[in-house]
N, C-alpha and C positions, 0 to 999 in steps of 0.2 A: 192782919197783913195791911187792913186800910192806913193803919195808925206808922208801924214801920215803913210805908211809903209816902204818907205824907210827908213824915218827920225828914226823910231822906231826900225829898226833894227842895223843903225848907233849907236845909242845911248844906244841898248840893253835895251828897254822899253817896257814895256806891255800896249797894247793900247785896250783901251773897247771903242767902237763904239755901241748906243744904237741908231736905227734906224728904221722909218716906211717905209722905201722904198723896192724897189724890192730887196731881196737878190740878183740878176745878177748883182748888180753894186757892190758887196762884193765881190765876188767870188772868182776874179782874184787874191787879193792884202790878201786876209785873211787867217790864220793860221787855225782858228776854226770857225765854226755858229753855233749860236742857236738860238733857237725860243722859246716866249715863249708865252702862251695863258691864259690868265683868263678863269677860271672853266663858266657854264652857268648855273650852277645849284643853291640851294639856299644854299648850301656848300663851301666858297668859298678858293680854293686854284690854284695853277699854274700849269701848264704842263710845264714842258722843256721839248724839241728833240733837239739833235745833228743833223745838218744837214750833210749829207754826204759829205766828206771831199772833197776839192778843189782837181782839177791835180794839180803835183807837177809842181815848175815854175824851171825854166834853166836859172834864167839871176844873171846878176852880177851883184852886186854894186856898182855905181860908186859916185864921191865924188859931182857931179853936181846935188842938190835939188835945 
């Protein structure tokens, strides 16, 4: 994830990362999270939640991906 966000900041891209893994391995490297749940009823629609925002990062970009 550090490498697709570097890259995506170098190049001023928006990157969608659609994943079943732990959010902890997003955390660090990600702008936004969301989540999203299929309904369990016999109605069926989606829930999104905004995951609470990452701490903000201190490093710089360098030109080495």
């Amino acid at each position: 994830m550090h490498i697709v966000h570097t890259i995506a900041h170098k190049l001023k891209f928006q990157v969608l990362v659609i994943s079943h893994h732990d959010l902890d391995l997003f955390r660090e490297h990600a702008d936004r999270i969301y989540t999203l749940r299929p309904s369990s009823g016999r109605e069926f629609f989606i829930t999104v939640d905004r995951v609470d925002p990452p701490e903000p990062r201190n490093e710089r970009f360098t030109d080495d991906v």
